[in-house]
N, C-alpha and C positions, 0 to 999 in steps of 0.2 A: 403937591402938598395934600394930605388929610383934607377931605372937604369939613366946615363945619356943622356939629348937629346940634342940635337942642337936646336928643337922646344923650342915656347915662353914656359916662365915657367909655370905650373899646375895650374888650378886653387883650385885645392884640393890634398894636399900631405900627405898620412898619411907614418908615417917612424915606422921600430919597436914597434908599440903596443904594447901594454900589458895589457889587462884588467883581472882584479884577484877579486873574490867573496870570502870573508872571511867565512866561514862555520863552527860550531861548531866540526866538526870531519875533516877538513882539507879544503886546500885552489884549490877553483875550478879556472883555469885558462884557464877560457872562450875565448879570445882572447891572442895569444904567439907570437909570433913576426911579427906580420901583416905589411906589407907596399904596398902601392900600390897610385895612383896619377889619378888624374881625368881633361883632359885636358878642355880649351873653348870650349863651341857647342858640347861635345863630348858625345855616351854615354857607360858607364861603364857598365857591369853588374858584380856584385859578388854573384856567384852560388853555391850552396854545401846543403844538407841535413836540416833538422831540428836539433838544434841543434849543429852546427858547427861555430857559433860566430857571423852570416853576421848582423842582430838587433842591438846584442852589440856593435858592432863595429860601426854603422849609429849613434845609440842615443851616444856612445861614442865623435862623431864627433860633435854633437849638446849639450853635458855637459846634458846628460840628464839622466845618470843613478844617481840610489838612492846611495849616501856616506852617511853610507854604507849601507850597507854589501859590495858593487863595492870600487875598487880604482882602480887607474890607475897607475899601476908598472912600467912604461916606455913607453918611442915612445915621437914621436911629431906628431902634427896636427896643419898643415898650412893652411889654408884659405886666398887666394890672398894676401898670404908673412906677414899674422896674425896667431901667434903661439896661437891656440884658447887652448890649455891646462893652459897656464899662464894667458887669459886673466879672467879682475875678470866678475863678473855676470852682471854689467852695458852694457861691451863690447859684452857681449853674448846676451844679450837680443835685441841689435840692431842688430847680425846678424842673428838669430835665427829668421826666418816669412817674414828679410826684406834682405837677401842676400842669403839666403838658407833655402828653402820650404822643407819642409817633407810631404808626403803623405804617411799614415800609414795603416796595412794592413786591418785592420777592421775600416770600419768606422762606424758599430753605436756604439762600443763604444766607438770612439774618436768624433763623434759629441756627444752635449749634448742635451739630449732630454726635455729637456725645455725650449729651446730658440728655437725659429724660426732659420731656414734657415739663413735668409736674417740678422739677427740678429746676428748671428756667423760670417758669411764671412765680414759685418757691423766692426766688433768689430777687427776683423785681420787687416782690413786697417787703421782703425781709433791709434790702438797703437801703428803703428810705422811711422805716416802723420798726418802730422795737417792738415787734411780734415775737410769741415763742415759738418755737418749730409747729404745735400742736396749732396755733394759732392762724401762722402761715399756709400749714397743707388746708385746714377749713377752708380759709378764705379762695384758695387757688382752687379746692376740689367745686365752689361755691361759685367762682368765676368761669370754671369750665361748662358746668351747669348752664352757665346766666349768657353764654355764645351759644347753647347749641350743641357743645360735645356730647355725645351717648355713651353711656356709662363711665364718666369719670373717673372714677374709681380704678378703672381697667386702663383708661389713656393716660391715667397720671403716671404709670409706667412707662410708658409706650416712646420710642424716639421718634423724633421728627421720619425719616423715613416710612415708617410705617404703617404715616399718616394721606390720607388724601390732601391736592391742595386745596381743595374748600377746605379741610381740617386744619390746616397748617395756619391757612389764613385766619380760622376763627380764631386758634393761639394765640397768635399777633394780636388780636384784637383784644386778647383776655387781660397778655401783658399791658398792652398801653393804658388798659381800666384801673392796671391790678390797685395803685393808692388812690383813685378816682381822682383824676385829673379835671381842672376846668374845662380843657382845649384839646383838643384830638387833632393831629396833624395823619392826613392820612392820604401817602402818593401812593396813586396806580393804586390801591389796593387789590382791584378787581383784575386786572390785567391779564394776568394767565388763565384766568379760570374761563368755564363755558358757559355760553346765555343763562341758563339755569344758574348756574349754584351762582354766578354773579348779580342776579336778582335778589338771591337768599340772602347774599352779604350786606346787598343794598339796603334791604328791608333789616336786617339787626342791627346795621348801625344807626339806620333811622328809628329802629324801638329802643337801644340801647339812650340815645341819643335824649330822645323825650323824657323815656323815664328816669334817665340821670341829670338832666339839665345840663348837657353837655353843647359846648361852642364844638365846631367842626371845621378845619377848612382842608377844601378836598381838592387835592391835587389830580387833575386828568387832561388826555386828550379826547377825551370820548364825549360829544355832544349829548349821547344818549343819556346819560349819567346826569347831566349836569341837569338835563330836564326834568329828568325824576325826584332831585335832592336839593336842589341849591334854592336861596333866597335873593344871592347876590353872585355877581360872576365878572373875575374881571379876565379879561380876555388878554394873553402874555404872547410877543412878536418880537424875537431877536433881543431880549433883555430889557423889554419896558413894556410896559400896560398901556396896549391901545384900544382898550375899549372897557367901560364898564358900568355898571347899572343895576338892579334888577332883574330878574331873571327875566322876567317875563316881557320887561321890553328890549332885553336883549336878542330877544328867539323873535318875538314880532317884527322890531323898528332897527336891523342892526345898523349902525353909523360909522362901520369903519370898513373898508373894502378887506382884509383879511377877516373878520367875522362874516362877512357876506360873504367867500367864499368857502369857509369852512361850514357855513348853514348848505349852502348847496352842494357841498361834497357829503353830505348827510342823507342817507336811504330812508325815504320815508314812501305809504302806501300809494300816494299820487304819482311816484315817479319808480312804480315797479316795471319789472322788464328795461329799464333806460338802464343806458351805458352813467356810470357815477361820474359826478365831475371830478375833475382833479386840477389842485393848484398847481400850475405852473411853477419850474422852477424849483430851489431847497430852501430852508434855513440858512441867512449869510452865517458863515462862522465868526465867533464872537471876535476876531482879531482881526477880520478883514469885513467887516460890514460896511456897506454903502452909503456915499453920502448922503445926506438931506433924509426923507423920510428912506427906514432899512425896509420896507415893503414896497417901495417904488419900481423895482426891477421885475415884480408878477404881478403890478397893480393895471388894472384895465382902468382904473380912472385918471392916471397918474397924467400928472403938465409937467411945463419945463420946470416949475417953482419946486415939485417936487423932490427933483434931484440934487437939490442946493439948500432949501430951507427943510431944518430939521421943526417938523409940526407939533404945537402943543396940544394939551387935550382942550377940547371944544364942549362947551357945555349945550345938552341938549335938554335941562330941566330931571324935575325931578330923582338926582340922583344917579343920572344918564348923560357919563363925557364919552367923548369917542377923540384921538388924535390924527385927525382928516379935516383939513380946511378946503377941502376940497368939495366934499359932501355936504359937509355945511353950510358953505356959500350959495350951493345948489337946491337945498331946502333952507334958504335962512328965514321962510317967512313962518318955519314951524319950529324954527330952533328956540329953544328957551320953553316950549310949552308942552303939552304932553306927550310923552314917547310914543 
C-alpha cells in the first residue's frame, strides 16, 4: 500500500498492480503487487534489470498494453484523483500526449519514418488543441528551439533518419512537451546514446523539468542516472518493488540484498582497474518464478525461511522500506530510525 503523507496528494498513485500475460503453457506475472506514487515537480525513478516489470508497469499507467494476451489482475492507477483503469478510451485519449508525456526508449522506432519531424510533433499538438495549422508549426518550431534542435526551421523538414540519435531523442522529448503535460513518463531514454550527449539529455530534461514544473518518473537500469536525477527511487525485482526510499539513503544505507548488489556491480573511482561485480544468475521469468522471496536463488544472505515465505516490505524509517527480513532482523536495533 501507498505509505501515508501529510504532503499534498500524488499526482500519480499506482496501488497493488498486477499485470498478468496469458501464455499458452502458463500465466507470466510480469508485474505483482506494484505500488508506488509520484509526487508534483518531483522526480521518481523505478530501477531493476531488464526484464523486471518497470515498461509494463509505465505502458500499464497509459492503458497501452495489447488485451490480450496483458490483463490487468488488480491495483488501481490514479492520475490527479482519476482512477485511469475504469476510465473508458475517450478519457484516456485526453490524458494520454495531453497530461502525461511518455518518452520512449528507442526513438526511431517510435518516430515514423515517413513523416517529417515537424509533421509529427505538428500532429501531437494539433490532436489534443484546436490550434490552427499557423499556430501549430509556431508552437513545434518554438519546442524544437526549447530541446536544443539547431536551426529548426531546416529540421522541421528533415525525417527522422537524417537525424542523429541525440536528435531524434530530443524529438521525443519535444512531442511529449508538445500540450505541456503535468507528468513525463520517460523509459531508457538515454539508452543508446554515448556518455556525452547522454549527459546533454540528462541536463534538458532536468532544465526542461524546473522550468516547467514538471513531475518526472524515470524508468532505468543504470545506477548512474538515477544518481544524478532522482529524489526517490524504488528499486523493481522480478515484478515487485523491493526496495525504496530516498535517493540518498538508498545509495548510502541500501536494505535489500539485490540493491546491494547492483550498488556493487556499479564502476566507481575507488574500485578502478577491479574486475566489476556481477550478479549471479538471471531474472526468473515472470511464469516460472521462485518460491518464497524471487531473489533467494543469487541472494548471499538467503535461509531456509527464504525459500518458503514470500517477504513483506520492512520499514526502515523515514520513507525507507526494503522487503528483506532478513536484513532487518540483523540491523533491527537501527530499523525504524535513520537510514
Amino acid at each position: 500500500m501507498i505509505p501515508e503523507s501529510n504532503t499534498a496528494a500524488p499526482l500519480l498513485a499506482v496501488d497493488g498492480l498486477r499485470v498478468y500475460f496469458d501464455t499458452d503453457d502458463a500465466v507470466a506475472k510480469a508485474v505483482d503487487d506494484v505500488s508506488f506514487h509520484v509526487n508534483p515537480t518531483e522526480t521518481v525513478c523505478i530501477v531493476g534489470e531488464s526484464g523486471c516489470g518497470k515498461t509494463v508497469t509505465a505502458l500499464a499507467t497509459l492503458g497501452l498494453l495489447p488485451r490480450p494476451p496483458a490483463r490487468i489482475a488488480g491495483g488501481i492507477i490514479r492520475f490527479a484523483g482519476q482512477d485511469l483503469l475504469t476510465a473508458d478510451d475517450a478519457a484516456m485519449m485526453t490524458i494520454r500526449g495531453k497530461r502525461i508525456g511518455m518518452i520512449f526508449q528507442e526513438p526511431m522506432s517510435s518516430l515514423n519514418p515517413v513523416f517529417t519531424i515537424g509533421d509529427q510533433i505538428h500532429e501531437a499538438i494539433t490532436v489534443h488543441a484546436r490550434n490552427s495549422n499557423i499556430e501549430a508549426r509556431k508552437r513545434t518550431l518554438t519546442l524544437l528551439k526549447d530541446v536544443g534542435i539547431p536551426d529548426p526551421d531546416r529540421r522541421y523538414r528533415d525525417y527522422p533518419h537524417q537525424l542523429s540519435g541525440g536528435q531524434r531523442q530530443r524529438v521525443m522529448i519535444a512531442m511529449a512537451l508538445a500540450c505541456d503535460p503535468d507528468l513525463i513518463i520517460a523509459d531508457e531514454p538515454t539508452t543508446a546514446l554515448d556518455v556525452t550527449v547522454q549527459a546533454q539529455i540528462l541536463q534538458l530534461l532536468r532544465s526542461l523539468q524546473q522550468g516547467r514544473r514538471l513531475a518526472v518518473q524515470y524508468i532505468t537500469h543504470d545506477l548512474s542516472v538515477v544518481a544524478a536525477i532522482a529524489d526517490r527511487v524504488y528499486v523493481m525485482y522480478a515484478g515487485q518493488v523491493v526496495e525504496e526510499g530516498p535517493t540518498a539513503a538508498i545509495f548510502q544505507h541500501p536494505r535489500h540484498p539485490y540493491t546491494e548488489a547492483l550498488m556493487a556491480a556499479l564502476p566507481t573511482a575507488s574500485r578502478r582497474g577491479q574486475r566489476l561485480y556481477n550478479i549471479p544468475g538471471t531474472v526468473p521469468h515472470p511464469a516460472h518464478k521462485p518460491t518464497g522471496c524471487a531473489f533467494h536463488p543469487r541472494c548471499t544472505h538467503r535461509r531456509s525461511t527464504c525459500r518458503t515465505d514470500p517477504p513483506d516490505l520492512c520499514d526502515w524509517g523515514h520513507g525507507h522500506r526494503a522487503r528483506c527480513p532478513i536484513l532487518h532482523a540483523a540491523h533491527g536495533s537501527h530499523a525504524g530510525g535513520a537510514s
